[in-house]
C-alpha positions as CSV (number, residue, x, y, z in Angstrom):
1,X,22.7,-1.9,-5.7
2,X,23.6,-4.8,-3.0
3,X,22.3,-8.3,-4.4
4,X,19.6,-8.5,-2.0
5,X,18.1,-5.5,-3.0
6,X,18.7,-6.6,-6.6
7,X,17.0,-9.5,-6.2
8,X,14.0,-7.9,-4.3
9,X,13.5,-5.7,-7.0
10,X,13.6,-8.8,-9.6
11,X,10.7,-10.0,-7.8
12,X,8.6,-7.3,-7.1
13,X,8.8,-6.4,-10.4
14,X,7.8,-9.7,-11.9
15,X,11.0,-9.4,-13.9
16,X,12.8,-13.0,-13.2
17,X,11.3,-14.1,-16.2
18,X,13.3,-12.3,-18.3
19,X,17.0,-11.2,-16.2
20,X,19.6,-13.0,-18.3
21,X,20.6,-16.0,-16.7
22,X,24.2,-15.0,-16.1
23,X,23.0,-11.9,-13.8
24,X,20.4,-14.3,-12.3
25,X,22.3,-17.2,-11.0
26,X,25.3,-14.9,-9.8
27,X,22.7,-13.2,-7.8
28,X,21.0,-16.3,-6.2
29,X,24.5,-17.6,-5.4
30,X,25.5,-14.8,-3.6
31,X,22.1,-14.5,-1.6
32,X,21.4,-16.2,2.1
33,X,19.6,-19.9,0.9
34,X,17.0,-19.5,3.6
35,X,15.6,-16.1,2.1
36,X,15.4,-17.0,-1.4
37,X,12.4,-19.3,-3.2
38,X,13.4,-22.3,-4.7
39,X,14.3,-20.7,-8.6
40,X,12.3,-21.4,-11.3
41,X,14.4,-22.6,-14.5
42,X,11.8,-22.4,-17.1
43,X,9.1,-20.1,-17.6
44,X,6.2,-20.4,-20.3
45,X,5.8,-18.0,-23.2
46,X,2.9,-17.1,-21.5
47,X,4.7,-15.8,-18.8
48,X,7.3,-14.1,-20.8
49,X,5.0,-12.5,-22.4
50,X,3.0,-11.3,-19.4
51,X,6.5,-10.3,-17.6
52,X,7.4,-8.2,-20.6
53,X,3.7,-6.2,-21.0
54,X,3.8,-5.5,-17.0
55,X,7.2,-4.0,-16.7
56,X,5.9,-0.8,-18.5
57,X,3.3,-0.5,-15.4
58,X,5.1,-0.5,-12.3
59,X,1.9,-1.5,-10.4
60,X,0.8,-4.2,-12.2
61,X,4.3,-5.5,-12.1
62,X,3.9,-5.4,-8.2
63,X,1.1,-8.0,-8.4
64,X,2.3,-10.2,-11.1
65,X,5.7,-10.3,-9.8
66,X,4.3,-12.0,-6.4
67,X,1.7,-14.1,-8.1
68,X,4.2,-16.3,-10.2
69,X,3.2,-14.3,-13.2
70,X,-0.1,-15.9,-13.6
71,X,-3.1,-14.6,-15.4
72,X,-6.1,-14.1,-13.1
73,X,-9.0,-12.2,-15.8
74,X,-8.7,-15.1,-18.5
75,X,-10.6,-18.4,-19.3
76,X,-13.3,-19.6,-17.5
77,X,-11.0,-18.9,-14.3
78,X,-11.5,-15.9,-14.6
79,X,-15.0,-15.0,-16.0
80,X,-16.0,-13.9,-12.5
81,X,-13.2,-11.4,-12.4
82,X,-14.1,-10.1,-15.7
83,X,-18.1,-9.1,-15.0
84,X,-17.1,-8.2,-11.6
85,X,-15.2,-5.5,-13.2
86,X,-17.2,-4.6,-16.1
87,X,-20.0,-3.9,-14.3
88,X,-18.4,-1.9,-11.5
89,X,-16.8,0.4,-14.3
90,X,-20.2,1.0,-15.9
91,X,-21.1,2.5,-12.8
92,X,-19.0,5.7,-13.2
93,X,-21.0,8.1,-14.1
94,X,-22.5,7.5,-10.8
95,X,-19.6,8.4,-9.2
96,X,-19.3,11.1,-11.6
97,X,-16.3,10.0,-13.1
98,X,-15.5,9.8,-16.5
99,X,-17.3,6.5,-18.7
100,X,-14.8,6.5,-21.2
101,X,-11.5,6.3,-19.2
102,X,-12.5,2.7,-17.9
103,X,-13.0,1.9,-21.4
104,X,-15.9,-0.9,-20.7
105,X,-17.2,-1.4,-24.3
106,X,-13.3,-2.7,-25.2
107,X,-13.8,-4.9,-22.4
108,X,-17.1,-6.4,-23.6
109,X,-15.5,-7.2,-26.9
110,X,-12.6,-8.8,-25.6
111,X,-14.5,-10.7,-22.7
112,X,-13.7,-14.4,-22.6
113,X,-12.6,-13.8,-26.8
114,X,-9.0,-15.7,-26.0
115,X,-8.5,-17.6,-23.4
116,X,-4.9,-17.3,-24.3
117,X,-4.5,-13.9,-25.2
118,X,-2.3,-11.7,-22.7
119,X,-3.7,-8.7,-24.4
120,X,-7.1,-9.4,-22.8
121,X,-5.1,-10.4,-19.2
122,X,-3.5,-6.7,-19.5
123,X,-6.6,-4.5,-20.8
124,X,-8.5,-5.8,-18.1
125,X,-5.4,-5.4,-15.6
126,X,-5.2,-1.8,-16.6
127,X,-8.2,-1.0,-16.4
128,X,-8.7,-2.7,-12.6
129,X,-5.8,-0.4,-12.1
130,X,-7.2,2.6,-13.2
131,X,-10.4,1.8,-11.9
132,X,-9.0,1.0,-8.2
133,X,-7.1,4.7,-8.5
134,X,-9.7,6.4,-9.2
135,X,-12.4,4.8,-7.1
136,X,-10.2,4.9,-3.8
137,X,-9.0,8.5,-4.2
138,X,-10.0,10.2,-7.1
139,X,-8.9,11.1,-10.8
140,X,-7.2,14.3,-9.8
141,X,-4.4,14.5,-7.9
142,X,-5.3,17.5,-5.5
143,X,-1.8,19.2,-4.9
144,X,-1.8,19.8,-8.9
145,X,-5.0,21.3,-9.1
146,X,-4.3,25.2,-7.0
147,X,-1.5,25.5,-4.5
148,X,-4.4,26.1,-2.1
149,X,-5.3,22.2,-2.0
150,X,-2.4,21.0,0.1
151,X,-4.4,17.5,0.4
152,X,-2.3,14.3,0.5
153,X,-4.4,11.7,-0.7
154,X,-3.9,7.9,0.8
155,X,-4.3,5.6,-1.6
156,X,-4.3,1.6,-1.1
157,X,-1.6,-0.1,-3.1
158,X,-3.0,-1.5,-6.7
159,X,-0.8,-4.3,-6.2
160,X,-2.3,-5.2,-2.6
161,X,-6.0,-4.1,-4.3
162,X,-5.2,-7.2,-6.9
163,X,-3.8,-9.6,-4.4
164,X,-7.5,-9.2,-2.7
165,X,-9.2,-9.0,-6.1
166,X,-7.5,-12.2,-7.4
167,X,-7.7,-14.0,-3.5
168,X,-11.7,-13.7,-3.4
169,X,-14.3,-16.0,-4.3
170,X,-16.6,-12.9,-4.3
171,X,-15.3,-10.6,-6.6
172,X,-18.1,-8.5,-6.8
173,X,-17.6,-7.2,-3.0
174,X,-14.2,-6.6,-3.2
175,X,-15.0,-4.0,-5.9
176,X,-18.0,-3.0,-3.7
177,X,-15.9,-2.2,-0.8
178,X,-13.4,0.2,-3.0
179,X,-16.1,3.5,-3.5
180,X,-16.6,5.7,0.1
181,X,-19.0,3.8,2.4
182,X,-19.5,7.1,3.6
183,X,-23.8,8.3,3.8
184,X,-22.5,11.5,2.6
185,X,-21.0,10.2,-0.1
186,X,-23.7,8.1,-1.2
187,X,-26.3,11.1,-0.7
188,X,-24.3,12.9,-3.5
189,X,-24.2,10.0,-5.5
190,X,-28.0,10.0,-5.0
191,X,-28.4,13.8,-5.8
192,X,-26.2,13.5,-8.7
193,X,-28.7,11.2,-10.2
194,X,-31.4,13.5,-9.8
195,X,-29.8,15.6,-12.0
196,X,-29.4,13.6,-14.8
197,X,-33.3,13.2,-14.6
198,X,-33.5,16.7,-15.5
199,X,-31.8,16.6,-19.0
200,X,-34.7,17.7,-21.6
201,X,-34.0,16.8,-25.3
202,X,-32.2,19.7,-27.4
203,X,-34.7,22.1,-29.0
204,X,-37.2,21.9,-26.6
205,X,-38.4,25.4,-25.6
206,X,-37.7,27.0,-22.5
207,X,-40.8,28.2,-20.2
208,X,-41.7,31.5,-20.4
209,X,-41.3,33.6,-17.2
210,X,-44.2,34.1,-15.1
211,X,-46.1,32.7,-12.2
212,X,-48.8,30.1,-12.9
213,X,-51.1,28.5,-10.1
214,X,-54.2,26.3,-9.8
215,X,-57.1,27.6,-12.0
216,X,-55.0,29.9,-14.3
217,X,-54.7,29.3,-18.3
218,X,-52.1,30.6,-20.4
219,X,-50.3,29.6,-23.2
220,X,-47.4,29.0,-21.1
221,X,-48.4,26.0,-19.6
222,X,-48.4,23.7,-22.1
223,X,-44.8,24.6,-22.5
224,X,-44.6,24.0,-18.5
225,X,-46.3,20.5,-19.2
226,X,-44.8,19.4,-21.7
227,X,-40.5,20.1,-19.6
228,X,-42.3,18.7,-16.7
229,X,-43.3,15.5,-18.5
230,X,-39.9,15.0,-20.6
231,X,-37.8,15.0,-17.1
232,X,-40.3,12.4,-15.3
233,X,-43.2,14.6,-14.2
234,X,-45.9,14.2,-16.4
235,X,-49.1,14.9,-15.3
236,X,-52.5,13.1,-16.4
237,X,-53.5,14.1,-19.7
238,X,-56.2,17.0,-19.9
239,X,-58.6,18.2,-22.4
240,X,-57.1,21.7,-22.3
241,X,-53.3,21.7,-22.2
242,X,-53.1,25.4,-21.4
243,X,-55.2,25.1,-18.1
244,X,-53.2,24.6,-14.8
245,X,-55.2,22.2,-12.8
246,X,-54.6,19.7,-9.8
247,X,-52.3,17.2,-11.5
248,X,-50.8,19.4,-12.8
249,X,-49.8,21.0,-9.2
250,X,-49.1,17.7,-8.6
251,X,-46.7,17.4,-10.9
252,X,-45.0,20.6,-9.9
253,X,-44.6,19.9,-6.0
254,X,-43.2,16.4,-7.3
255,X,-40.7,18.5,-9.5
256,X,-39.9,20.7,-6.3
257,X,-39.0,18.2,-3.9
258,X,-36.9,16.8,-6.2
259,X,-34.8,19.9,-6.5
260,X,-34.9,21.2,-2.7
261,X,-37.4,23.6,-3.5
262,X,-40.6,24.1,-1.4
263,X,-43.3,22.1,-2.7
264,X,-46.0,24.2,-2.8
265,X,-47.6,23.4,-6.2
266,X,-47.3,26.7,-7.9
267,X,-44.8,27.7,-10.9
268,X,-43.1,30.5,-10.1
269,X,-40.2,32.5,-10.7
270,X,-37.4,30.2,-9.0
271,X,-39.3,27.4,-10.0
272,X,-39.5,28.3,-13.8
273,X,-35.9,29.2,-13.5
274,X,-34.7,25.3,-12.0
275,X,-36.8,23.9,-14.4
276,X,-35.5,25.9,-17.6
277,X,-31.6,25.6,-16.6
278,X,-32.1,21.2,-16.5
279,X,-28.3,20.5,-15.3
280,X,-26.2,23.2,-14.0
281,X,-24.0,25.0,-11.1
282,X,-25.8,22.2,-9.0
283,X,-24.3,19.2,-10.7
284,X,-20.9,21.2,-11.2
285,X,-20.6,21.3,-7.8
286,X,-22.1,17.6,-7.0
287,X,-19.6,16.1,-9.1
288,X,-16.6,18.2,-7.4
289,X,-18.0,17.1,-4.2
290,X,-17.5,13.5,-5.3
291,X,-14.4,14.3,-5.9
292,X,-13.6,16.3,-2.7
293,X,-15.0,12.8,-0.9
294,X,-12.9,10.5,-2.6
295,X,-9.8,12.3,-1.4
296,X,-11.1,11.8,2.2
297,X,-11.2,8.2,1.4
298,X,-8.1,7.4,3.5
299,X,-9.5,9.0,7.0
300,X,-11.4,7.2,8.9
301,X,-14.8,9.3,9.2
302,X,-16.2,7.7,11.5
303,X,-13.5,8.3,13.9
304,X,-13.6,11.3,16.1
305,X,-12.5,13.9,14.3
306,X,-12.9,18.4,13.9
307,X,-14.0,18.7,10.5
308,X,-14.2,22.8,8.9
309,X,-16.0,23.0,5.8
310,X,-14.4,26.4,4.9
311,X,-17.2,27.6,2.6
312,X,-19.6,27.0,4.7
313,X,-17.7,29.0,7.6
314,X,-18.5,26.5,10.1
315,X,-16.8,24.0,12.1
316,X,-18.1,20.9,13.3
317,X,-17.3,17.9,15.7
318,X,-18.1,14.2,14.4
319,X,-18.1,11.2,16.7
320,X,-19.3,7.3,15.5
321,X,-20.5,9.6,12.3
322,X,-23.1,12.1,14.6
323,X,-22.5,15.8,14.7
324,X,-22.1,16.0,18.3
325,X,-20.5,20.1,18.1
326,X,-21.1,22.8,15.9
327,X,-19.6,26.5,15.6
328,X,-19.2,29.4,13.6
329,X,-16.2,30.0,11.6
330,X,-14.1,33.3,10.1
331,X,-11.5,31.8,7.9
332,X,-8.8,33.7,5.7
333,X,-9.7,36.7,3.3
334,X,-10.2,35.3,-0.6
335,X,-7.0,36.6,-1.5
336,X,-4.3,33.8,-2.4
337,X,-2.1,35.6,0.6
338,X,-4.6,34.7,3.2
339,X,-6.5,31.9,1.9
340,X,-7.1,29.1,4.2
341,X,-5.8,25.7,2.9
342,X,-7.2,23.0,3.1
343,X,-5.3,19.6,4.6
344,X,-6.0,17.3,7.2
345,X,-3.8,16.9,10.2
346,X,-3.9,15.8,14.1
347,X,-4.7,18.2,16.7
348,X,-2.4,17.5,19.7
349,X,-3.0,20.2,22.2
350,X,-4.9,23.5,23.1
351,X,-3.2,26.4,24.6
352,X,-5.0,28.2,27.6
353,X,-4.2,32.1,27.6
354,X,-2.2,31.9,24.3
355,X,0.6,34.3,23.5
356,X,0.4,35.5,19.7
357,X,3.8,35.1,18.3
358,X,2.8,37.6,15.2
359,X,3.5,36.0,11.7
360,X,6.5,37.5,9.9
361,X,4.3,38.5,6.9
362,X,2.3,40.7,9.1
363,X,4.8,41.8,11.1
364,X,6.8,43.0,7.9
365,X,4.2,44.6,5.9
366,X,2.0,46.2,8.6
367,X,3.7,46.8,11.4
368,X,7.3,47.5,10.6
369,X,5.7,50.9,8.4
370,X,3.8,51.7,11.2
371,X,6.6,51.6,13.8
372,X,9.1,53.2,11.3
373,X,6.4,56.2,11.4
374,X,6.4,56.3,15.4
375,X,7.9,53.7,17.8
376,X,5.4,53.2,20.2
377,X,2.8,52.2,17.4
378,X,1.2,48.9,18.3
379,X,2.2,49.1,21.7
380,X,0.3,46.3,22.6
381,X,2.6,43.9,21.4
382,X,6.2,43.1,22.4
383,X,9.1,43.4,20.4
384,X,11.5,40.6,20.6
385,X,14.9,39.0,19.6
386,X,15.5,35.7,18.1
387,X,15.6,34.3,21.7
388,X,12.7,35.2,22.6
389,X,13.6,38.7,24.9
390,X,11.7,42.0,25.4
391,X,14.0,44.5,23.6
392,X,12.9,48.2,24.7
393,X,11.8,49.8,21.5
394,X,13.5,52.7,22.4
395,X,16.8,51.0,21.6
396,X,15.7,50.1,17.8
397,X,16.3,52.4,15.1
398,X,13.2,50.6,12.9
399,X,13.7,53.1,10.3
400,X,17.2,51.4,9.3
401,X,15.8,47.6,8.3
402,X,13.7,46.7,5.4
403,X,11.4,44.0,5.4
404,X,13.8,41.6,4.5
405,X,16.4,42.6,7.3
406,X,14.0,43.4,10.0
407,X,15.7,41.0,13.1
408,X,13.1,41.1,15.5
409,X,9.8,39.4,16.4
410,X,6.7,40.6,17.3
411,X,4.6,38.8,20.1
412,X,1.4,40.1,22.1
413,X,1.0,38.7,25.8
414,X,-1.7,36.7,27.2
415,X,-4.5,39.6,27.7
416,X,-8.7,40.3,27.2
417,X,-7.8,41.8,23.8
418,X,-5.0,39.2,23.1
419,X,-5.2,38.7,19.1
420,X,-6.0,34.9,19.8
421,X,-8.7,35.7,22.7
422,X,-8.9,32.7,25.3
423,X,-7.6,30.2,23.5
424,X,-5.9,28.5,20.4
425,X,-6.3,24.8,19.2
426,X,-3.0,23.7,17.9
427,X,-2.4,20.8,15.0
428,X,1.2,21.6,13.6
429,X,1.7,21.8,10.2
430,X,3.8,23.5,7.7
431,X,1.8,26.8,7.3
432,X,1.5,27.4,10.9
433,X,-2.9,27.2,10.4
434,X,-4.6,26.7,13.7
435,X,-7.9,27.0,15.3
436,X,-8.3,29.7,17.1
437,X,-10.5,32.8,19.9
438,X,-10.7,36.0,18.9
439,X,-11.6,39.4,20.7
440,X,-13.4,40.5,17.2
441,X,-17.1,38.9,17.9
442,X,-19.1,41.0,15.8
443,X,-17.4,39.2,13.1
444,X,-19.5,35.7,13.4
445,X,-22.6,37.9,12.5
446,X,-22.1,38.6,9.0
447,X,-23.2,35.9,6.6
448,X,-19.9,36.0,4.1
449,X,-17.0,35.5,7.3
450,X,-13.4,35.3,5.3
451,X,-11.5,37.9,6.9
452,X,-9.0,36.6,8.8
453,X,-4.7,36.4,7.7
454,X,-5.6,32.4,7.1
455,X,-6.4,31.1,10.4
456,X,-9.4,29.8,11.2
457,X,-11.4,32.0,14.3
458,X,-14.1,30.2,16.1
459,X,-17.1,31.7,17.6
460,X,-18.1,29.0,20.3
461,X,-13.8,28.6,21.1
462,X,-14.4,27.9,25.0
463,X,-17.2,24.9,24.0
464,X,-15.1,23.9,21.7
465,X,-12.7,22.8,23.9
466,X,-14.7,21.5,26.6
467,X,-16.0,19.5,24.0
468,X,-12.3,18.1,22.7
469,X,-11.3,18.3,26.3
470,X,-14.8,16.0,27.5
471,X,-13.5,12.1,26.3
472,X,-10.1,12.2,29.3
473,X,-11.5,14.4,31.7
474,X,-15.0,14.2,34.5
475,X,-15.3,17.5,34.4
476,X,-14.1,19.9,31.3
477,X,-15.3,23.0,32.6
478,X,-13.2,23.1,35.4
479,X,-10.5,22.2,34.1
480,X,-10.3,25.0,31.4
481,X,-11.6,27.1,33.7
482,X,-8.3,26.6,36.1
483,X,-6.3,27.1,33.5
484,X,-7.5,30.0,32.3
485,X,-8.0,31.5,36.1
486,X,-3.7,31.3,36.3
487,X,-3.5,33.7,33.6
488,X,-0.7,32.4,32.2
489,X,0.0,30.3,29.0
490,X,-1.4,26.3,29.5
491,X,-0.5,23.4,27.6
492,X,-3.7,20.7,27.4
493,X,-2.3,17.7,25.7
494,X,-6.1,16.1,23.9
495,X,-5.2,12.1,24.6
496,X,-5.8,10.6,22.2
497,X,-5.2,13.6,19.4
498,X,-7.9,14.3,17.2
499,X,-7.9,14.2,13.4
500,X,-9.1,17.4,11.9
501,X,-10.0,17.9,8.3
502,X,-10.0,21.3,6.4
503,X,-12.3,20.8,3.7
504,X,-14.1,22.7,0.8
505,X,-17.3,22.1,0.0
506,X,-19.5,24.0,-2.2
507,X,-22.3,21.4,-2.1
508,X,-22.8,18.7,0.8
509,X,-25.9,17.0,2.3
510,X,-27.0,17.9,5.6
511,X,-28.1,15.2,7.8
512,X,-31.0,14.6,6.7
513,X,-29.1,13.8,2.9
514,X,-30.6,17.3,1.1
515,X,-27.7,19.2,0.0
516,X,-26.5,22.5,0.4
517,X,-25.0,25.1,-1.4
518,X,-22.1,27.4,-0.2
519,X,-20.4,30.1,-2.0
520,X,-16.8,29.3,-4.1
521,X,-15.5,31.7,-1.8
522,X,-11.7,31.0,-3.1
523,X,-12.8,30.3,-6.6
524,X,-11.2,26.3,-6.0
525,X,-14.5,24.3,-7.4
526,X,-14.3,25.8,-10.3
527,X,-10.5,24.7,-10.7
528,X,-11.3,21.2,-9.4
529,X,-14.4,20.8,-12.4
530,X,-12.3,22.6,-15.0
531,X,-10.1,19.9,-14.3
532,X,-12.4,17.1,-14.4
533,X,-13.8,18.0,-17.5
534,X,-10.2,17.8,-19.0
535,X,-10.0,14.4,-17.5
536,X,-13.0,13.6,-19.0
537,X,-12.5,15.0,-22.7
538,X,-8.4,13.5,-22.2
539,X,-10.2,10.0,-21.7
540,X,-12.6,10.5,-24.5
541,X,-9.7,11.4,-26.7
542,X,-7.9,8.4,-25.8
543,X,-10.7,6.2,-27.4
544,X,-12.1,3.0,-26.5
């Protein structure tokens, strides 16, 4: 390593406290003067002390290193900074994120206990670290969870996160400011609360199934009063607890709006079913969305961007935070092959009478069989060399490659029944994904759409571009319209680009905040909770 880097390293690190002088002067020696601090030639045991506990944490090191190893959570200095952060981590469970990694009751006990003690400095350091991780772009890391989730998270610096912690006479914002200022995100927050109301205590008895209305008496309803009453509903008392009467309707259309259902007053079957399960699939998949949401915490959402909820098989258009475009989608089958991932990236261009440069998966496994069988198979699509020339079919003998030694390309020309229809939206990325037409239509009817090879197929593809194509142009139409009039393949560059997001959500609010739910057509939630749940129970184990 050259000195300056040594040196930068030192300091980053927080480490000049403790490089043996020998190393340290022969380094400042042989460093320009002008780029170098005056050196320090005695440090406090304090210091030392700090310098030694942050070198195990490479991130806290980053912060102490450049703050002249100086405490910022102890003494009276720092009592601000220590309820700042001790009530921000009692608000995880909010955020649906585990109560015991953030280890508040240790920080209660050692709050303001020592205003010497670097133990105290580096238990609330950790935590702030921890905190700040998970806060800004969530516990998991995606890419570890199924090879499906191809999100890269971006996550602010805990070093840089400190510098503005420690630099603010309002602590309190700065960890305000960390959780997604996103409405989405705060509408799950405020579902996932709802479903905490609807814990009953253990041993309580289930209603019996059945439908119950005004003016009815059974047995049954007492039970129904007495579930509605320990999750917040109660209704007034009555001299016969079995009667259904008109507070207790009340008390049931209360319980129904709560949960999305219609609030109609009358206890019937799906109504006697939300009520008996109390938590469930619903809060699963609210506390994965959380999740999902705190990944997208490094995009700008109120940008212009595409965003394609993939279980919900539609594709939208955001502007200033306003759906301003919405589609039908047919994404990839649910077989890990063809599965759609899900990443965000920037979508440069569309292409205007695309050609479809057949993938090499397909090509190998379903046409290459099809063409050893008979030659002209698939005639609709050109076979071609490596650069990129028509080779007449009748001079390949298909029969002698395998899939693996197969030489050729297969491409389909710009055409009605071209694979790709009218037009393709192009972001690049590793797995070649892409927005696309298609000639299939009848597709966009069915309610379940994942049947394409992992693309995404749009049903509204031409308003979909005049939409992208709207901000740098007076008139959209006609310039699509042109392009696709010359029948041959059209590059429109989209200035600026647009960010799209692939995303999977299972549950999400709509706008007006009620949320949704969408099938686990890929079977991902499920991965993403199991995983949370091991977070959780791995904090839990760790202790307080």
């Amino acid at each position: 390593m050259s000195t300056a880097r040594l040196i930068r390293a030192m300091v980053v690190v927080g480490l000049l406290a403790v490089v043996p002088r020998p190393m340290l002067a022969q380094a400042l020696e042989a460093a320009p003067v002008a780029a170098l601090p005056a050196p320090r030639l005695a440090f406090s045991e304090q210091e030392m002390q700090l310098a030694r506990q942050v070198a195990r944490f490479p991130a806290l090191a980053d912060f102490y290193g450049t703050n002249g190893l100086k405490p910022i959570f102890l003494g009276q200095g720092g009592a601000a900074r220590r309820a700042a952060l001790i009530d921000a981590v009692g608000q995880a469970e909010s955020h649906g994120l585990p109560a015991a990694r953030y280890r508040q009751a240790a920080l209660r006990r050692l709050d303001g206990a020592d205003p010497d003690s670097i133990d105290e400095e580096l238990e609330f350091a950790r935590v702030f670290a921890d905190w700040s991780h998970d806060i800004t772009g969530g516990i998991l890391d995606p890419r570890k969870v199924e090879s499906g989730i191809r999100r890269e998270v971006a996550r602010p610096r805990t070093g840089d996160l400190l510098r503005a912690f420690a630099g603010s006479t309002d602590p309190v914002s700065v960890l305000a400011g960390l959780p997604s200022q996103d409405a989405r995100y705060q509408a799950l927050r405020e579902a996932l609360a709802k479903q905490a109301r609807f814990v009953v205590p253990q041993g309580m008895p289930a209603v019996p199934e059945g439908l119950w209305r005004e003016g009815t008496s059974d047995p049954a309803v007492a039970a129904l009063r007495l579930r509605l009453a320990a999750i917040g509903f109660a209704a007034a008392p009555t001299a016969s607890p079995v009667t259904f009467d008109a507070p207790l309707a009340e008390a049931v259309a209360g319980f129904q709006q709560a949960v999305g259902l219609p609030a109609d007053g009358v206890a019937g079957p799906r109504t006697v079913a939300r009520l008996n399960r109390g938590t469930g699939p619903e809060a699963d998949a609210i506390l994965v969305a959380l999740e999902r949401m705190r990944w997208m915490n490094g995009h700008d959402l109120n940008a212009r961007h595409v965003w394609v909820n993939l279980p919900e098989f539609n594709a939208r258009i955001f502007d200033g935070g306003q759906e301003i475009f919405e589609t039908r989608t047919v994404i990839g089958k649910a077989n890990q092959e063809f599965e759609t991932p899900e990443f965000s990236e920037t979508m440069k261009y569309l292409v205007v009478n695309p050609r479809w440069n057949v993938p090499r998966s397909i090509t190998v496994k379903e046409y290459l069989p099809r063409l050893q069988a008979n030659r002209n198979a698939v005639s609709h699509l050109d076979v071609v060399d490596g650069a990129g020339n028509v080779i007449a079919r009748d001079r390949i003998d298909f029969r002698k490659y395998s899939a693996r030694t197969f030489p050729y390309r297969m491409r389909q020309k710009p055409s009605d029944d071209n694979a790709l229809g009218q037009v393709k939206f192009m972001f690049p990325n590793p797995w070649n994904i892409y927005l696309h037409d298609t000639p299939t239509k009848h597709l966009f009817n069915q309610s379940s759409r994942a049947y394409s090879h992992g693309c995404i197929r749009i049903g509204r593809p031409v308003d979909l571009a005049h939409e992208l194509l709207r901000p740098q142009v007076a008139d959209p139409d006609a310039v699509f319209s042109k392009a696709l009039a010359s029948g041959r393949e059209t590059y429109l560059n989209l200035r600026p680009p647009v960010p799209v997001h692939l995303v999977y959500f299972t549950a999400f609010p709509d706008e007006a905040g009620q949320i949704r739910r969408f099938p686990d057509i890929y079977g991902r939630d499920a991965l993403v909770h199991a995983a949370l749940v091991k977070a959780g129970l791995d904090s839990a184990a760790a202790g307080e």
